[in-house]
N, C-alpha and C positions, 0 to 999 in steps of 0.2 A: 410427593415430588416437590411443593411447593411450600417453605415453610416461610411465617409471619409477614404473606402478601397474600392481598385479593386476589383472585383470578382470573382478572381485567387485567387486557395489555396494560405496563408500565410505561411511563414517557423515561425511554433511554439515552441515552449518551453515545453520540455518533461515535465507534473508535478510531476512524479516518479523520478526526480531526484533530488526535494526537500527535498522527502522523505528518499535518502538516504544519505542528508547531512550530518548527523548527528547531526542537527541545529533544533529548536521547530521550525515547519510549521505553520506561522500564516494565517490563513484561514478567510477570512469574508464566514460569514452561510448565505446562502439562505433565504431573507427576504421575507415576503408578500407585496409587493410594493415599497420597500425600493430597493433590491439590483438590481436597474438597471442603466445604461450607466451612469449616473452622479455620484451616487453615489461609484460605482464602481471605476471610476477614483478620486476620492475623497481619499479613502483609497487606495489605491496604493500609493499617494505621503505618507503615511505612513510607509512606508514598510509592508502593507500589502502581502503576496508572492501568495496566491491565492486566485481566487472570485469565488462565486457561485453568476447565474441569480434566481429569485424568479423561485421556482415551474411553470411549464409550462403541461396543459394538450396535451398530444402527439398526440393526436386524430384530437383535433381541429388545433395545430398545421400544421399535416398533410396535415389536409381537406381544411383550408382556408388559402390563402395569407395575407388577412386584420389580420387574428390571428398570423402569423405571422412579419408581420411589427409590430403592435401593441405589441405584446409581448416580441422579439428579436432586439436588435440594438448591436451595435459594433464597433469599429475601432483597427488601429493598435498596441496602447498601451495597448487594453483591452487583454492584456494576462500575463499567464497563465488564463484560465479561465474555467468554466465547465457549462456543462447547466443541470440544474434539470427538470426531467422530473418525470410526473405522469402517468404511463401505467398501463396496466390488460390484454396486450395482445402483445406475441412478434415481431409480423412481424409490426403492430404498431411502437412499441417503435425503429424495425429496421429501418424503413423509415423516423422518426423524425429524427433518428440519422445520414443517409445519407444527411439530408438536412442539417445538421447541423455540419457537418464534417469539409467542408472547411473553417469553421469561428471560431473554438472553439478546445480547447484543448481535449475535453473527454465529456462524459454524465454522469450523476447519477440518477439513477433509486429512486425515493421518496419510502421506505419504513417503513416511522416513522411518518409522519401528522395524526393527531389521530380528526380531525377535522371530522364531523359528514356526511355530503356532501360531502367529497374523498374518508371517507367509507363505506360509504353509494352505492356509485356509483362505490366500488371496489378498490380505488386505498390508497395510504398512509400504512397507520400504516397493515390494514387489510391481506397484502401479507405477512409480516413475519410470519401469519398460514399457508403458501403455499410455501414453500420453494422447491417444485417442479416447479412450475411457476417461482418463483425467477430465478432459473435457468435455465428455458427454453429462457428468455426474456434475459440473462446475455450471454448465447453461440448462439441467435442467433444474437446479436449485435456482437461479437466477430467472426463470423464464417463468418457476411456479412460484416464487414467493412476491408478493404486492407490495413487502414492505421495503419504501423507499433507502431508510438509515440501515438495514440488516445486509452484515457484512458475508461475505464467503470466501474465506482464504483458505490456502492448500502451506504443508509442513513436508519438507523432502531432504533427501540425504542426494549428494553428489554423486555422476559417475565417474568411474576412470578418465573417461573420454570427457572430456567439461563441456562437449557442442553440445553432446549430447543432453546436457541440462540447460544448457541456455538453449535450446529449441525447445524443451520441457515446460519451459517458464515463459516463453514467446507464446506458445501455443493455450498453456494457462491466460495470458493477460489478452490475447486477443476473443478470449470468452467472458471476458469479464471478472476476475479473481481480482480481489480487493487487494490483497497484498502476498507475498510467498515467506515462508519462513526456510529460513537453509540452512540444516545443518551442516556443520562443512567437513564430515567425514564421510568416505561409501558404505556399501550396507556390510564387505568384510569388517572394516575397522572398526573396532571397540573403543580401547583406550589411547592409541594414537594421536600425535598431536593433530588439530584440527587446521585444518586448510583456508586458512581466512583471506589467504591473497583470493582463493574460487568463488568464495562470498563478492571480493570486490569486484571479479571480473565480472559476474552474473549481475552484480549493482550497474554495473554500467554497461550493460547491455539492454538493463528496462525501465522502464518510466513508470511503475508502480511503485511502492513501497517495499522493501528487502531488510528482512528481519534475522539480524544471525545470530544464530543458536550453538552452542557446545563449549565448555568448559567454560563458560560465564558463572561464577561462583560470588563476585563481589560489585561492589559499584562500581569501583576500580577500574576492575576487570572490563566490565560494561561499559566505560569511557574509554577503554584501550581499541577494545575492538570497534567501536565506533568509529573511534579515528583510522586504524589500521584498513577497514573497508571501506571506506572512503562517504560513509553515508553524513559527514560532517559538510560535503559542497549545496547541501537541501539550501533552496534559495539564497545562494552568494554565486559570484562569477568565478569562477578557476583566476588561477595564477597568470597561466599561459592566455588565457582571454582578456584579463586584465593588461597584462602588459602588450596584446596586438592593439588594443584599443589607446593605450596608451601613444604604441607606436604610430598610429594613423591620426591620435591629434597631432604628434609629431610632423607626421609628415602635410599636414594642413598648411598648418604654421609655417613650416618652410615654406612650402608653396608662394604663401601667400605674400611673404618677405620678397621673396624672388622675383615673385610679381610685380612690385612696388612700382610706380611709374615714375618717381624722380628719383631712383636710380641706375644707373643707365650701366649697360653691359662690361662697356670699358672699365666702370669702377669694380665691379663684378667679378672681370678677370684680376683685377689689382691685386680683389681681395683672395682669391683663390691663388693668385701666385705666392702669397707669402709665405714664409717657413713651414710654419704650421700644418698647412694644407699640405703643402710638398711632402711633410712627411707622413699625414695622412692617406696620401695619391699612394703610395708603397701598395698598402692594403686596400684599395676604394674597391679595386674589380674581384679580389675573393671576399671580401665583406657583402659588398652588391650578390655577389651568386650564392653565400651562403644564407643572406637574408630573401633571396627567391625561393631557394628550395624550400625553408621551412617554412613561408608563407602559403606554397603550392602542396607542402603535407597538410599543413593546417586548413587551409582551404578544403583541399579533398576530402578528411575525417569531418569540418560541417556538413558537406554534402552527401555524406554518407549518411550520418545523423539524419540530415532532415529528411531524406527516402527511407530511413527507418522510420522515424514519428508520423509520416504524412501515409505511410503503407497501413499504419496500426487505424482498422474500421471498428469503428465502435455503432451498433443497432440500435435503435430508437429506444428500444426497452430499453438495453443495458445502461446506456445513459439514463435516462430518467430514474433507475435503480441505482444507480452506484456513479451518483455526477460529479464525487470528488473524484476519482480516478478518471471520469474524462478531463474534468478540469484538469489534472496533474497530466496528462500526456497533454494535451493542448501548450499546457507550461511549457511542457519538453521539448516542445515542437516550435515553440514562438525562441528558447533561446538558441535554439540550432539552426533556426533562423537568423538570429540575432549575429550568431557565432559567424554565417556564414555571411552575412553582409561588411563584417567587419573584417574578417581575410579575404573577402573580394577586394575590394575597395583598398584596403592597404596593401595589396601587389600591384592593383592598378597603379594605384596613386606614387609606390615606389619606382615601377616605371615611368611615368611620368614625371617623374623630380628627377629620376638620369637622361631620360629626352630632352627635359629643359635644361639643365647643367649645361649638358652638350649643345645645347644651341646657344646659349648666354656667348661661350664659349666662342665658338665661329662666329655669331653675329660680331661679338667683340672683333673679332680680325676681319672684318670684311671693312668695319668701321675704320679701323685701323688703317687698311691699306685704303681705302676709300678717303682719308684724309689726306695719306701720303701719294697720292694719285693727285688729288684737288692742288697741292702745293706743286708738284711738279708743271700740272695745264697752266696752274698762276705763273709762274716762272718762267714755261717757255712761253707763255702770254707775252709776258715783260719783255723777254728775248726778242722777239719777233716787232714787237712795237720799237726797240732799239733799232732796229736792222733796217725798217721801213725809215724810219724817220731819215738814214744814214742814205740809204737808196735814192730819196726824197729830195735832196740836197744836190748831188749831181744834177738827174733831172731838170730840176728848176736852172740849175747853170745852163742847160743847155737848151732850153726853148729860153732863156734870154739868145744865146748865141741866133745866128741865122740858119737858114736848113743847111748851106755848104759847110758851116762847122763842123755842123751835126753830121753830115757825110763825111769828112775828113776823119771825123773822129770815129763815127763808126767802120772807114776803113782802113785806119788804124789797126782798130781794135782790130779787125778779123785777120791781118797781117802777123798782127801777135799771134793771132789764136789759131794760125797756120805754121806759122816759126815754131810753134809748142806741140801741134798734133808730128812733125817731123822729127822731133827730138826724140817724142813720145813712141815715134816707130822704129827707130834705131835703137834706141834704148832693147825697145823688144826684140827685133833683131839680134842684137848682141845676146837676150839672153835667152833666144831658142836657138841659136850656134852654142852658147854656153851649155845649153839643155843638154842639145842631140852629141856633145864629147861628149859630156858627162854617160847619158847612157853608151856611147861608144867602150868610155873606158871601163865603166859595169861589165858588158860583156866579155870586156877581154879577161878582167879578173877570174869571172866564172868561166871561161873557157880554159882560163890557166889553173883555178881553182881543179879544176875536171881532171886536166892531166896530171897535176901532181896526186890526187885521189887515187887515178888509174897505179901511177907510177908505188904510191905508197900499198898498193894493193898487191903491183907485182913484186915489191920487196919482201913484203909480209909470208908471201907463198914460197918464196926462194929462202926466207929464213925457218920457216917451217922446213924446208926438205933437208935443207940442211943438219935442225937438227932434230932430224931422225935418222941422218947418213952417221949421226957422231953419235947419237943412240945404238944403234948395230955394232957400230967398231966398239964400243964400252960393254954391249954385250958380249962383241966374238972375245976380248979380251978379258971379261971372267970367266969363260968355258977355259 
């Protein structure tokens, strides 16, 4: 089984640390006869970075030495490497994998061979309808092996229904599977083209590592679908987060301008009265509600995020077994964290820049008319100090005079100011006689208005009978 190595564990090559290069992990797939010991070393001088051995049944494996020499060989350059196993039963697939421990970087559980005889006989493509098994055979390779760096990843073909796979692969990653490889056709399709948008969607549904598989022929190729599935965002910010972040330095900054304490509202509104603005005010209130809504989707898809990353428990073992894949959900969970403080806070803060707008606004007119108030109290101020001074003048004339002046003149005055309240009563007089014709000759109108109504009414009847008397005779006179 073992060829040109001791039979002392080797110090291997983590392959989760390829994955968190941030670099496309070129992978040779698991051949039927193809990917063994020669071949393997073959593409390695390529910069291949990891190999898969051909499918290997775990049973015979186990059972027989001959199936093993035969099926397994190795040396010390054959790493990183994994071995593909075909199980249907965990304590199985556990004992393939103690044997297989000190020579090899990790196992893969075959759950995509759609080959008629694997499943036929239980194994391949047929456990992705068992994703209870899946994971009995995934925690107890993880619960029986000690070795901290040794991987266990699972290889699966798509369903029709895609929940159906991304519950598949929830259920893998919450047992601790190091990474899932998808191929992205179901177990019908052969030669079909391959489903790589189901690859993206199942990428971003998990926070391990997603490895897709089918018609990858070239490097090309292998840089196509990388980007097509979207596994190129591995530590950078999305677009659409870049630019909310973007937006809420934005809105700081205004803020902060807004805030300024020597400038004062009135200039504020100046400056929002000018062209400019005016023509912007068009659009402010569906710009303002379109920039809500998609900060309240955005908002909501973080929050969604971080109840998925904060739901994913990881057990004492499995972390201490496989601590890059806790670190990587941790990752996941610190930027959807991230993601969600930065669409909170930029809808806060966008409402807040239209609360204060709106107040700059008003305060400006309160100032305003607050000025124009202040002028007016000045003014009748000034008025009133004219008036007094004027008043003030008499006065002093008359405490010079003696008090019988002063009587004379104030009964004067009140002589006038009795000649004026009788003018003042005649006048009114006159014009409640003026009033009471006035309504006199109102009603007489309406009373005569009434009889010619009546009168034009009994016209109206009498020209009616009439002509229907000349209707009759136009009739007797066609008979």
């Amino acid at each position: 089984m073992i060829g040109d190595i001791e039979t002392k564990e080797c110090q291997l090559k983590d392959p989760m640390d390829l994955f968190h290069s941030g670099q496309v992990v070129k992978i040779c797939a698991p051949m039927v006869r193809y990917s063994k010991l020669a071949f393997r070393t073959l593409v390695r001088k390529y910069s291949c970075d990891l190999c898969y051995t051909p499918m290997i049944v775990a049973a015979d494996f186990v059972r027989s030495a001959k199936a093993r020499d035969s099926e397994f060989t190795t040396n010390k350059g054959d790493h990183p490497l994994i071995v593909q196993f075909a199980a249907k039963e965990a304590q199985v697939l556990c004992d393939a994998a103690r044997i297989i421990c000190p020579f090899a970087d990790g196992i893969d559980l075959n759950c995509g061979c759609p080959q008629r005889w694997a499943m036929a006989e239980g194994y391949g493509a047929c456990l992705i309808n068992k994703p209870e098994l899946v994971q009995d055979m995934v925690r107890h390779v993880r619960n029986q092996i000690d070795k901290p760096r040794f991987s266990v990843s699972i290889k699966i073909r798509i369903h029709e229904d895609l929940k159906r796979t991304v519950d598949l692969c929830q259920k893998a990653e919450a047992t601790g599977v190091s990474w899932i490889t998808v191929h992205g056709r179901s177990v019908e399709e052969r030669h079909q083209p391959v489903h790589y948008d189901a690859i993206k969607i199942i990428k971003q549904s998990m926070s391990i590592p997603i490895v897709a598989n089918g018609d990858i022929r070239t490097l090309r190729d292998a840089e196509k679908v990388h980007h097509l599935t979207g596994a190129d965002g591995l530590g950078t910010m999305t677009f659409q987060w870049t630019a909310v972040a973007t937006f809420l330095y934005g809105e700081i900054g205004v803020i902060l301008v807004l805030c300024l304490p020597f400038i004062s509202p009135l200039r504020w509104q100046k400056i929002f009265t000018i062209s400019l603005w005016s023509k912007v005010a068009v659009f402010w209130n569906k710009m303002f509600l379109t920039i809500i809504v998609l900060l309240i989707v955005l908002f909501l898809d973080a929050v969604r995020e971080v109840k998925k990353y904060s739901a994913v428990h990881v057990n004492e073992k499995a972390a201490n077994v496989n601590s890059s894949v806790f670190d990587h959900i941790q990752m996941k969970l610190f930027r959807s964290q991230r993601n969600l403080y930065l669409s909170g806070f930029s809808l806060f803060l966008w409402l807040v820049l239209r609360r204060t707008i709106t107040l700059l606004n008003q305060l400006a007119k309160e100032m305003a008319s607050h000025a124009a108030l202040e002028m007016q109290v000045n003014d009748a101020t000034e008025a009133a100090k004219k008036y007094l001074a004027k008043i003030e003048r008499p006065q002093e004339g008359l405490s010079e005079k003696g008090n019988g002046a002063k009587k004379e003149l104030t009964e004067a005055t009140n002589e006038k100011l009795r000649k004026e309240v009788e003018l003042l009563k005649a006048e009114l007089q006159k014009t409640s006689n003026a009033l009471h014709k006035a309504n006199t000759e109102v009603a007489a109108v309406k009373k005569q208005s009434e009889g010619l109504k009546r009168e034009y009414d009994n016209l109206m009847k009498e020209y009616e009978q009439l002509q229907d008397s000349l209707n009759k005779e136009e009739d007797k006179k066609d008979l």
